[in-house]
C-alpha positions in Angstrom: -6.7 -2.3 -13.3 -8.6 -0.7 -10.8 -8.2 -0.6 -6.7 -11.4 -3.0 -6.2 -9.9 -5.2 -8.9 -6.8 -6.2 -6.4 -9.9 -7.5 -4.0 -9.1 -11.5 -4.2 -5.8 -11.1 -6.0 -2.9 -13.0 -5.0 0.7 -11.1 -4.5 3.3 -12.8 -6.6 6.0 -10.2 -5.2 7.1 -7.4 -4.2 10.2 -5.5 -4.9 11.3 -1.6 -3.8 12.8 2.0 -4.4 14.8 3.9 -1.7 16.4 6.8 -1.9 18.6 8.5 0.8 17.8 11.9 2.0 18.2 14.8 -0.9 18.9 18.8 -0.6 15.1 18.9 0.9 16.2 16.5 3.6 13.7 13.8 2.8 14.2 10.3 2.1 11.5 8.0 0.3 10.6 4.5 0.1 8.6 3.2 -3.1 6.8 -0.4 -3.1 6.3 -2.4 -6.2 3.4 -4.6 -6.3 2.9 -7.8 -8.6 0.0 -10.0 -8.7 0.2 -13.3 -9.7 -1.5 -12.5 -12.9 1.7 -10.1 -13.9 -0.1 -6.7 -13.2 1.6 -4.5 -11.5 1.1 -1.3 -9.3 2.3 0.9 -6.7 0.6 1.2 -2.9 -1.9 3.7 -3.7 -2.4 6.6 -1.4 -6.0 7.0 -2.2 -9.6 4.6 -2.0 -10.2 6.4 -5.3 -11.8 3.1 -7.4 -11.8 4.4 -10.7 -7.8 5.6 -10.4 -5.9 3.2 -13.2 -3.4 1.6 -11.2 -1.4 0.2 -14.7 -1.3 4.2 -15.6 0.1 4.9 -12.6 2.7 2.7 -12.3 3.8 3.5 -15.6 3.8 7.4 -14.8 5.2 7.2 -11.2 7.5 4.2 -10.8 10.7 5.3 -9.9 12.8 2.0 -11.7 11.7 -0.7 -13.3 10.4 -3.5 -11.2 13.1 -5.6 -12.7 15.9 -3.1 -11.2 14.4 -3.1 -8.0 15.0 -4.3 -5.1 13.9 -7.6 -3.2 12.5 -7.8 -0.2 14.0 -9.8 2.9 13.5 -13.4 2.9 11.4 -13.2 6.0 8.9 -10.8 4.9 8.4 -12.0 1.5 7.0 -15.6 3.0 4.8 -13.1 4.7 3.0 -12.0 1.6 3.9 -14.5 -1.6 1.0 -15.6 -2.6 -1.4 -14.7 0.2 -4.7 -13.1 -1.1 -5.7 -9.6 -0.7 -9.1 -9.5 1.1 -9.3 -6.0 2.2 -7.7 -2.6 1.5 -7.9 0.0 4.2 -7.3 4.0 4.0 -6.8 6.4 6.7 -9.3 9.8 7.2 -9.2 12.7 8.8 -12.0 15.1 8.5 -14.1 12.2 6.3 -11.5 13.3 3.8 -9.0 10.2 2.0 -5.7 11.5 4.1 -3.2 11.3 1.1 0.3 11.7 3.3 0.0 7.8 4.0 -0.4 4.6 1.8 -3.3 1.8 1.4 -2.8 -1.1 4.2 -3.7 -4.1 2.2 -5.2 -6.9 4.8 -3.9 -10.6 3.4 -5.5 -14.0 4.0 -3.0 -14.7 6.9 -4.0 -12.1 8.8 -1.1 -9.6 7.8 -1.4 -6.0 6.9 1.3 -4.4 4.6 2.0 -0.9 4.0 4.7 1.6 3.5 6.1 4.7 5.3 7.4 6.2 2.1 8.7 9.8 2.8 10.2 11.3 5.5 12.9 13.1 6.9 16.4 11.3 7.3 17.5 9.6 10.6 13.8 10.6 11.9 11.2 8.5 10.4 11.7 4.8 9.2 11.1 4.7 5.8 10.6 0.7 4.7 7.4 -1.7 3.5 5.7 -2.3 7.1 4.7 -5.7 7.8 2.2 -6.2 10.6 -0.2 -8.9 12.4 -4.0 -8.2 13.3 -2.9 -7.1 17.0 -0.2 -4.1 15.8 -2.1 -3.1 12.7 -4.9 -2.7 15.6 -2.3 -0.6 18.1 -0.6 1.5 15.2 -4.0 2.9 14.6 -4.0 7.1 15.5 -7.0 8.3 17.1 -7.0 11.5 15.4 -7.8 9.5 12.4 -10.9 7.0 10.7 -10.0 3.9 8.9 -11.9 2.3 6.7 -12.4 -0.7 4.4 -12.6 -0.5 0.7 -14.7 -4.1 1.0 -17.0 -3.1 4.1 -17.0 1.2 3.9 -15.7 2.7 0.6 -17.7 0.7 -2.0 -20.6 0.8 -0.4 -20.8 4.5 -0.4 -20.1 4.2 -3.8 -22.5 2.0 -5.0 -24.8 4.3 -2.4 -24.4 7.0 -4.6 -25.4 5.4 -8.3 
């Protein structure tokens, strides 16, 4: 499974990692995505579309999804079984900017993401649930952001 295949997928669940700070003083935050056709994947960090998201899952999943841990009540009617219609990435320099996560845009009109490393008692460290109007206002103007449907596949395609 590819990133463009999660285009018009519905989310079945999802379920985290977290880890308190180590000896490096960071602490880390790991989401768990499920479709409602069983795949699963972690929040990618980068619009690459040919990146094997099943491989990577496999290869980088802290536990097993079955041993992690469920979200809040509240945020999971936020997402269960809401379609993803848009996947956005953050840029700096027209370069993918790899320290952050995808921010997949649902059906409702939420975004999800995660901060997933950081340094204890300094960053919050959690899946990040927003509405069109904060998704807009979180936004950094040092950085681009652009959509996998509207930007990032059509450069693609541009270049075959």
């Amino acid at each position: 499974m590819t990133l463009t295949d999660v285009l018009d997928k519905k989310i079945s669940k999802i379920r985290f990692n977290y880890r308190d700070a180590s000896e490096d003083g960071l602490q880390w935050f790991q989401s768990q995505i499920r479709l409602s056709n069983g795949d699963l994947f972690l929040m990618p960090s980068t619009p690459d579309t040919k990146q094997n998201l099943t491989e990577d899952y496999e290869r980088n999943k802290r536990d097993d999804f079955t041993t992690a841990k469920r979200c809040g009540l509240a945020s999971r009617l936020l997402f269960k079984n809401k379609k993803i219609v848009d996947v956005h990435f953050k840029y700096l320099d027209n370069e993918p900017y790899e320290d952050s996560r995808a921010i997949f845009e649902l059906e409702n009109g939420k975004f999800i993401t995660e901060n997933a490393v950081g340094p204890q008692g300094l960053t919050d460290i959690d899946l990040v649930v927003m509405n069109k109007k904060q998704y807009e206002a979180s936004k950094d103007e040092e950085f681009e952001y652009r959509s996998l449907r509207n930007d990032i596949l059509v450069i693609d395609l541009s270049k075959k």
